[in-house]
N, C-alpha and C positions, 0 to 999 in steps of 0.2 A: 132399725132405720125405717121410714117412712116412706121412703123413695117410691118412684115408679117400678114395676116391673117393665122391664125393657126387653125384646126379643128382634134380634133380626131376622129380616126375612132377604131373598134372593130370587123366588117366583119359585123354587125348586117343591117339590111335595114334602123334602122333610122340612124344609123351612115353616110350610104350612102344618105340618103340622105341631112343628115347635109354638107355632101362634096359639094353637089350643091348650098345648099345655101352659103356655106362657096366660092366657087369660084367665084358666082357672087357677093357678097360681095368683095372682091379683085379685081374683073374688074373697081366695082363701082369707087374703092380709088386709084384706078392705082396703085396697089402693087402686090408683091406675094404671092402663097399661099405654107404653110406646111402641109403638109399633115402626121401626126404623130400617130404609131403605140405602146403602153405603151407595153414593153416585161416584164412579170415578172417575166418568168418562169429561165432566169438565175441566179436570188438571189434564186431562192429554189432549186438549184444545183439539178437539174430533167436533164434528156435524152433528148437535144434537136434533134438530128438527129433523123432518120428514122431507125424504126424497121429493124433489120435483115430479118426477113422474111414478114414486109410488104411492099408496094410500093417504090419505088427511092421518089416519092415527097411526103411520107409524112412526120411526124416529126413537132412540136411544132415550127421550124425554119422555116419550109415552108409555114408551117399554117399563120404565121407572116408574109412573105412576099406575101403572096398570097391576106391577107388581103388589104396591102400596093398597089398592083398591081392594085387590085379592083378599091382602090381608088381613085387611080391617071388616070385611065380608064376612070372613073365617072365624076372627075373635068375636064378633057380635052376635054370630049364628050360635055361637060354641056358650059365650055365658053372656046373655044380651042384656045384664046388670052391670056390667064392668064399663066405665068410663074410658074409651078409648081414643089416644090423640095416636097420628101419624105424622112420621118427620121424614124428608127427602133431605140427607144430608151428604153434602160434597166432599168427599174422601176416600179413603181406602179401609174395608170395612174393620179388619184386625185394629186399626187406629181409633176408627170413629167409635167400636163398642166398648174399644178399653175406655176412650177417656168418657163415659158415659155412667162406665162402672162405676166411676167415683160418688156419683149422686144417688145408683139405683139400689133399691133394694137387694134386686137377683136380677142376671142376664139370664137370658133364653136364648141355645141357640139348637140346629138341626146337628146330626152326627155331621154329615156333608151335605154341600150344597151344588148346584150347577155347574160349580168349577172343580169338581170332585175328580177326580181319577178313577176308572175301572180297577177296579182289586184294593183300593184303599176302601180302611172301614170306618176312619173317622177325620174329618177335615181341618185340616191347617188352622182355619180357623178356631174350632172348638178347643184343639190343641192349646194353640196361643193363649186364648184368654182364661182359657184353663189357669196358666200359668202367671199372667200378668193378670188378671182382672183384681180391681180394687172391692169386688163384696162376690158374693158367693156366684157361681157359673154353674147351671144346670144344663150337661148337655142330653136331649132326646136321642136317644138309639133302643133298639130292641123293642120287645113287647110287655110294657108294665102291669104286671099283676095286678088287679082292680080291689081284690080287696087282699092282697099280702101285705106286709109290714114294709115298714121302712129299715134301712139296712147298712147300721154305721160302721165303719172298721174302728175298733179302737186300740190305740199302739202306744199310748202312755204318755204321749210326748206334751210338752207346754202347746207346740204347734197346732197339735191336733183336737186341744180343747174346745175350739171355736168350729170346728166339722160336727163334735158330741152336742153344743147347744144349736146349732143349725139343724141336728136330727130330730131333736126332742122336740122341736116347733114347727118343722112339718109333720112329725108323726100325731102330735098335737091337732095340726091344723084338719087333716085331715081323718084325725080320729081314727089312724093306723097304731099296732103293736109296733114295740121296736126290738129289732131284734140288736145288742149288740155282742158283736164277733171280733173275738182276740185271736190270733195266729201265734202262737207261745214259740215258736220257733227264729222269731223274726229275725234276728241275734245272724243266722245263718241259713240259705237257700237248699243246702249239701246235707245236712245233718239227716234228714228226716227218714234218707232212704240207706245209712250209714249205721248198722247194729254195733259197733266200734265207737261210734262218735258221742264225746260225752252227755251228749245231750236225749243219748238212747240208754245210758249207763242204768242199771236197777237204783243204785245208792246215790244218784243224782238227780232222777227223774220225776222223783218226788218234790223234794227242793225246788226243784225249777216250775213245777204243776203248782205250787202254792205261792211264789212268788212271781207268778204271772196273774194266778186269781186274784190275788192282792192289789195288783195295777189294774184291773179291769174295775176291780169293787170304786177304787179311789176314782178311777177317769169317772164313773156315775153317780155317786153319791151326792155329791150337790145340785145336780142335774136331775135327779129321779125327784129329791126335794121341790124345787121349784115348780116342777110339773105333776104333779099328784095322779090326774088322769089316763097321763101314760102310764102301759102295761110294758116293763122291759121284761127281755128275754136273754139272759146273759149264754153266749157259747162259746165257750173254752175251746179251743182244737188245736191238735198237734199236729202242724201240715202245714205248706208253702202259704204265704199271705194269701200270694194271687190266685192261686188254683182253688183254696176256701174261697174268697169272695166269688170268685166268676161262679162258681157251682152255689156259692147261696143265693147271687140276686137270679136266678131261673124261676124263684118263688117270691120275692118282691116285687115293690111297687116304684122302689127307689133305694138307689145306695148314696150315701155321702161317706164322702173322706175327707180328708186332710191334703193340700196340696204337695205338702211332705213328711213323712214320718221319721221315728226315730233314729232311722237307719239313712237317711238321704247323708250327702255328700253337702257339703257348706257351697253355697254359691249355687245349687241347680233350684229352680223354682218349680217344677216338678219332678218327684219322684219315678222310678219307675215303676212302682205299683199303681200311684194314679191312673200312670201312660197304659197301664195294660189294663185297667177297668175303660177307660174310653174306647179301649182298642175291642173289648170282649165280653163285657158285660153284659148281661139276656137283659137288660131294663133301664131306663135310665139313671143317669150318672151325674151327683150335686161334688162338684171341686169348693170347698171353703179356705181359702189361705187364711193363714194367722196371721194377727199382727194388722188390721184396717186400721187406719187411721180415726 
């Protein structure tokens, strides 16, 4: 899709710096970027102008575009090629970026922003559109490796097809290796530390090590085709989904997943493996749901 890249901001530092990643992201795809500020404060019929007796610029309206200023400052300093518009839009933000997603490329957003909680690691927000957003959500947290790979989970599912061709075209894009990482265990979270459980059996464990290589091979084969210049790097591991991933992206530049994998419950729109890469991740964190319109 052709879309804009779209990133919220909230005046907060991750926001800003989610603006950076967000415009080099848009240089990558050759498009432009939004830069989109969620106003709520005109549904709660509040005073947006400036006190009588305090400053000309202050005021809940200036507050808003000063934010907006920030941001567009930020993405122009960051990659001063990228065509950048800014929208002040009247809403509540969870609302205004989902229905935003429908046209954009990728959303960009910060782990948390100004409304964040002490001791939470990643915001309601990111959360949300994680799970509702209509085209891929990239949330910034961590410290991304500058020149590590990109770093797909892959779990075999129809679902998760569309996280495998999202990985292949940032690693593309950016002229990263891909590493993709199977967790052969996925079946079960108990087994791995269980010398009893069949999936540690001698005359079993073979069987299950090659009929998981086999889904790894299929989930990329048409995928490795299309993309010639990516270099993958397939890793088999017998271990927790999420304790692999979190311990591999410490050396990436970027993980994508799948909003849910084979193993999710019907009806949740994220996984709990997603929720615990946004929650633990050393890097940032690309969510792709299946199934866009």
């Amino acid at each position: 899709m052709n879309g804009p890249v779209v990133v919220g901001v909230d005046g907060s530092e991750s926001s800003l710096t989610a603006v950076e990643v967000a415009a080099r992201e848009a240089r990558l795809r050759g498009v432009g970027l939004r830069v989109v500020h969620a106003f709520i404060w005109p549904k709660m019929h509040v005073n947006l102008e400036p006190s009588p007796v305090g400053p000309r610029e202050g005021g809940l309206r200036n507050l808003a575009e000063r934010y907006l200023r920030d941001a567009v400052e930020r993405a122009r300093q960051s990659e001063p090629d990228v065509e950048v518009t800014q929208d002040l839009v009247t809403g509540e933000s969870l609302t205004v970026l989902e229905a935003l997603s429908r046209e954009a490329s990728l959303v960009v957003v910060g782990s948390r922003g100004m409304g964040g909680f002490v001791g939470l690691l990643v915001g309601s927000t990111a959360v949300h559109l994680a799970a509702h957003g209509r085209c891929p959500v990239l949330v910034v947290r961590g410290e991304a490796e500058p020149t590590g790979p990109v770093l797909i989970a892959v779990d075999g599912s129809p679902e998760a097809d569309e996280a495998v061709g999202f990985a292949f075209v940032e690693a593309s894009l950016r002229g990263a290796e891909l590493v993709a990482l199977h967790a052969w265990n996925t079946w079960t979270e108990r087994g791995g530390d269980d010398p009893g459980h069949p999936s540690n059996l001698v005359d079993g464990i073979d069987r299950l090590r090659d009929t998981e290589e086999r889904l790894l091979s299929e989930a990329l084969s048409g995928w490795q085709d299309k993309y010639p210049d990516v270099t993958v790097h397939r890793r088999l591991v017998h271990d927790r989904v999420r304790q692999a991933l979190i311990e591999a992206s410490e050396d990436a530049q970027l993980v994508v997943m799948g909003a849910r994998g084979r193993g999710g419950f019907a009806g949740l729109l994220l996984g709990s493996v997603s929720q615990a890469l946004l929650h633990h991740s050393h890097c940032p964190v690309a969510v792709v749901r299946g199934g866009r319109p």
